[in-house]
ZAMARGU-4260 file (C-alpha; in steps of 0.2 Angstrom, whole numbers, plus 5000, padded with zeros to 4 digits):
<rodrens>
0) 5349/4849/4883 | 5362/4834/4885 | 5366/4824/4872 | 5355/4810/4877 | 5340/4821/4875
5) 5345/4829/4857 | 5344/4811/4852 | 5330/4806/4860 | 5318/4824/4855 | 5323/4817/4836
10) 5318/4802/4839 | 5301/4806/4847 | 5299/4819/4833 | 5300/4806/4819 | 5291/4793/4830
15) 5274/4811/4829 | 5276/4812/4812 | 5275/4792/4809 | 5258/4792/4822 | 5253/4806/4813
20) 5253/4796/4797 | 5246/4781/4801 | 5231/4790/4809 | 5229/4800/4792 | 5229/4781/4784
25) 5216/4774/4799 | 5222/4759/4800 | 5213/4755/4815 | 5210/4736/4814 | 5204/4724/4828
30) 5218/4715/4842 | 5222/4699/4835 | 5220/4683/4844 | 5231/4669/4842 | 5229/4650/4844
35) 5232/4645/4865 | 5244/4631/4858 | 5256/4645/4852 | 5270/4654/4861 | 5271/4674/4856
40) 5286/4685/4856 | 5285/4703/4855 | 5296/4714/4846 | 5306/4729/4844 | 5314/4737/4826
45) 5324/4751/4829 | 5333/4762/4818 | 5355/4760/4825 | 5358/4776/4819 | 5341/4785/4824
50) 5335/4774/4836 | 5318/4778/4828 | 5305/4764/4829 | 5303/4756/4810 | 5286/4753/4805
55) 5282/4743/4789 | 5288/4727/4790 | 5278/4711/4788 | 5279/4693/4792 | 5287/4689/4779
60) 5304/4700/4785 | 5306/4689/4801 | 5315/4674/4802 | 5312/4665/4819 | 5324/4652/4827
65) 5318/4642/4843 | 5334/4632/4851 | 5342/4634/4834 | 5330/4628/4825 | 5319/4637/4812
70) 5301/4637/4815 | 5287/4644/4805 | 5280/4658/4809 | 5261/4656/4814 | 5254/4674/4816
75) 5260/4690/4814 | 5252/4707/4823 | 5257/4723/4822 | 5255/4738/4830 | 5256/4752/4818
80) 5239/4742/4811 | 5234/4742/4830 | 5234/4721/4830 | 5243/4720/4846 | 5237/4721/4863
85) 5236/4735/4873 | 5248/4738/4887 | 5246/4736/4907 | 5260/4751/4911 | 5267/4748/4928
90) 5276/4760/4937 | 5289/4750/4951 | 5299/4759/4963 | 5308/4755/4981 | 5300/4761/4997
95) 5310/4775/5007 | 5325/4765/5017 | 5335/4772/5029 | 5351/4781/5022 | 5340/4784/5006
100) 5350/4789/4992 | 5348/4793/4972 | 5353/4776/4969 | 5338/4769/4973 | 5321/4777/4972
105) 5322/4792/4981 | 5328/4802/4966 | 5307/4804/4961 | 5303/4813/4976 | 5297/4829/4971
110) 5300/4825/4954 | 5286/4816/4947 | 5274/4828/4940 | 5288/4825/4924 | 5280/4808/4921
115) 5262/4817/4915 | 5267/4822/4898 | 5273/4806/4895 | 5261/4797/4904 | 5247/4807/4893
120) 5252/4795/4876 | 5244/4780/4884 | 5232/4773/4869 | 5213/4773/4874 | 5215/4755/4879
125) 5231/4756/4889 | 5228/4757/4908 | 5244/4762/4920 | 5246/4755/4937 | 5260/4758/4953
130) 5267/4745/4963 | 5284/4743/4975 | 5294/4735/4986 | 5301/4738/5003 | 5317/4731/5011
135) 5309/4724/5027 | 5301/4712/5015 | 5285/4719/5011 | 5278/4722/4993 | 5261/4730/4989
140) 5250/4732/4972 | 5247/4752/4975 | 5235/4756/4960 | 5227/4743/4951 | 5228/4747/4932
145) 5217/4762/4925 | 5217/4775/4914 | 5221/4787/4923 | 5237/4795/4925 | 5234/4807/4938
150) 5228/4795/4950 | 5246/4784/4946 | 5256/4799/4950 | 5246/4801/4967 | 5251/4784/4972
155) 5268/4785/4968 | 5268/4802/4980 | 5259/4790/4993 | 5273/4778/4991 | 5286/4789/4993
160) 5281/4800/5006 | 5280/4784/5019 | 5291/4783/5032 | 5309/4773/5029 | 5310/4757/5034
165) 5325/4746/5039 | 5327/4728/5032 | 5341/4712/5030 | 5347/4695/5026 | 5339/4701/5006
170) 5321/4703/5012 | 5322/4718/4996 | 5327/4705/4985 | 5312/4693/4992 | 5300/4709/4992
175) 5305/4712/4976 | 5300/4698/4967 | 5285/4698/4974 | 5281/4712/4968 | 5284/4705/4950
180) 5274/4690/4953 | 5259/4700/4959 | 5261/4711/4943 | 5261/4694/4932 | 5245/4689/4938
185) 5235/4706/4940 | 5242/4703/4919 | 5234/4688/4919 | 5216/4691/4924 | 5215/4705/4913
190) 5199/4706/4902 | 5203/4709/4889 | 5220/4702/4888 | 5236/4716/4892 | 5255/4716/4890
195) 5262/4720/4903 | 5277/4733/4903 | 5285/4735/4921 | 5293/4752/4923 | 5307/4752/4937
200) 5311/4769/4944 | 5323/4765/4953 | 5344/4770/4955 | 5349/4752/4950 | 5363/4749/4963
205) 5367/4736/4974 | 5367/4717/4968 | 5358/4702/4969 | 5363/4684/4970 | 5365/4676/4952
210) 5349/4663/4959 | 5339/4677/4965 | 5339/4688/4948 | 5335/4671/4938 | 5322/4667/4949
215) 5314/4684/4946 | 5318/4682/4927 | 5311/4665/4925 | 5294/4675/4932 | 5294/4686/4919
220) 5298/4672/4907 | 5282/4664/4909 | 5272/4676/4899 | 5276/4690/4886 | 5280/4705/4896
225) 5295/4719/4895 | 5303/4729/4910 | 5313/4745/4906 | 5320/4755/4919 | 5321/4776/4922
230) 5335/4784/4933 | 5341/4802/4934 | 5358/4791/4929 | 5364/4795/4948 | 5374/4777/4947
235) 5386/4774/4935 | 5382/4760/4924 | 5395/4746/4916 | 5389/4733/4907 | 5407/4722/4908
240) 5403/4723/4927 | 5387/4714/4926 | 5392/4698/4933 | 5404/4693/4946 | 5407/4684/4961
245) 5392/4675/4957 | 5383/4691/4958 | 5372/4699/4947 | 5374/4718/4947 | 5363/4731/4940
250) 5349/4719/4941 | 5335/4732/4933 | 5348/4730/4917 | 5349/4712/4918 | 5330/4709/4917
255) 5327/4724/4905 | 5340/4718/4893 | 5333/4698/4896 | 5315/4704/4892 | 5320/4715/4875
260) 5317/4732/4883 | 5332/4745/4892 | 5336/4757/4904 | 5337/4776/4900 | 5345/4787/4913
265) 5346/4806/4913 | 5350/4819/4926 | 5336/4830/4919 | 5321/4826/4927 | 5312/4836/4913
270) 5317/4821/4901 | 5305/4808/4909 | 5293/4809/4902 | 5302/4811/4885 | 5312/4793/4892
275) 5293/4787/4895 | 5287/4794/4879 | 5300/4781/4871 | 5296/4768/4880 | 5277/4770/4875
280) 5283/4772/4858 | 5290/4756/4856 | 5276/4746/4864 | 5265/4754/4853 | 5274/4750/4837
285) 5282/4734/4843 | 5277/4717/4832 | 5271/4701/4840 | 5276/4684/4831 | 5266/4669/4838
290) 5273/4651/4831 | 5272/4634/4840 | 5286/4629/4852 | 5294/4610/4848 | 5288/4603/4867
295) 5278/4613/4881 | 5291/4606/4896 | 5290/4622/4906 | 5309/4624/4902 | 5319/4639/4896
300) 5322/4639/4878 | 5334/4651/4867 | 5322/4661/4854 | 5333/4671/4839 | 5324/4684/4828
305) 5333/4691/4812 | 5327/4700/4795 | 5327/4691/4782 | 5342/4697/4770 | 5328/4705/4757
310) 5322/4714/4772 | 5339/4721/4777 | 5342/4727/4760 | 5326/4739/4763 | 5326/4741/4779
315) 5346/4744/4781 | 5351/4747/4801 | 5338/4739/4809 | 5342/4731/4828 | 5329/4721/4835
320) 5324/4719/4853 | 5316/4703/4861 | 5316/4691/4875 | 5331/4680/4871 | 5323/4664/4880
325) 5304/4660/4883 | 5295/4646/4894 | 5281/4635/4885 | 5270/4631/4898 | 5267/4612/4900
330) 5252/4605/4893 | 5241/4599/4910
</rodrens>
């Protein structure tokens, strides 16, 4: 087992032992609704040294920052307590492309039976959907959310299994944040209310343009969302090489990292669904802040989240993960 999988089996043997707690306590509890007039942020508390979710802390251990300024915190979910809403899981990947190569999606074929195990932790109320993008332009919604996980794994074998296509002048870039939009508002018409967590299996190569990565990112800022990305870690990542040229490289990392989530890559297809398993993990355990943003312009505004220093001093270590900007919706 690699490194990154010792780590990861630890942490997904304390995140067992923590489930297996809470469910001894039932602290089952109702999702709470907050106020339409306020903006929510989700987020994640990891151990540094562990990277183990930390459970336990409260409203009172979160200071919240919007443009600088300190705002009052005006709800507080959490879901250890089950108070946060479930998750929409959708699985993202690239259509088949001629000189197909593990540096984009191809590196799933044959291998996606690993994502089961994983995919087996959904909670009750979780549902799992598969969608993708092609470079000649076209996108598709290929499963609409369920709970099922067989069915998802059979659509991302009908994906790719298609025959390869050819595409230019960034039509995969086009395809791809279409593919986004339709994935917001499928999240959007949800009944009950889901948060969406797009999955990109996907090699993470090539570029986009510096406006066509913000365009997809202001998307995914209208709304509380996360992506994470999973590769067999076929492509060297380097995050000093992020930007250039007006460029934005490694896009999957650009929007993961933008939205409060991450990519995990491993050469061990075996380790999916222990990658997945994390990823589930921290949704499920994530906290959700709701507070009331100065304007509702439509803008993009900076959001800073700390621990308050009596938090730190009992919960030393802790790195929190969110969205660093959101976008209040104006006010029709």
């Amino acid at each position: 087992m690699t490194a990154w999988g010792v780590r990861c089996a630890v942490v997904l043997g304390l995140a067992a032992a923590c489930c297996a707690a809470l469910n001894a306590q039932n602290l089952q509890s109702p999702v709470v609704h907050f106020d339409s007039s306020l903006a929510t942020v989700d987020v994640v508390a990891l151990n540094e040294k562990t990277l183990s979710v930390v459970p336990g802390l409260n409203e009172q251990d979160f200071e919240l920052y919007d443009d600088g300024h300190k705002t009052p915190i005006a709800g507080f979910a959490s879901g250890a307590h089950y108070g946060v809403p479930p998750i929409a899981l959708w699985l993202a990947l690239e259509c088949n492309n001629y000189g197909v190569t593990d540096f984009d999606s191809a590196f799933m074929r044959g291998k996606t039976q690993y994502l089961l195990p994983g995919l087996a932790h959904l909670d009750k109320a979780d549902t799992v959907g598969v969608a993708h993008w092609c470079g000649d332009g076209k996108q598709a919604i290929d499963l609409e959310p369920e709970h099922d996980p067989e069915t998802a794994i059979s659509a991302l074998n009908e994906v790719l299994k298609q025959r390869p296509v050819e595409g230019a002048n960034r039509q995969a870039e086009d395809a791809k944040e279409q593919m986004v939009n339709l994935i917001l508002t499928r999240a959007k018409s949800m009944n009950p209310q889901h948060t969406p967590v797009i999955v990109f299996l996907y090699g993470d190569a090539g570029y986009a343009f510096r406006y066509e990565a913000e365009d997809t990112l202001i998307d995914l800022l209208s709304m509380p969302d996360f992506v994470y990305g999973l590769n067999n870690a076929g492509y060297h990542f380097d995050q000093s090489a992020m930007f250039g040229g007006g460029n934005v490289y490694y896009e999957i990392h650009f929007l993961a990292l933008s939205t409060g989530g991450n990519v995990y890559g491993t050469p061990d297809a075996k380790q999916f669904s222990m990658a997945l398993d994390y990823i589930l993990m921290q949704m499920h355990f994530r906290y959700t802040l709701a507070f009331k943003p100065a304007v509702k312009d439509s803008k993009r505004h900076d959001l800073k989240i700390v621990l308050t220093r009596a938090a730190q001093e009992r919960f030393p270590g802790v790195v929190l993960r969110y969205r660093a900007q959101y976008i209040p919706v104006a006010q029709k």
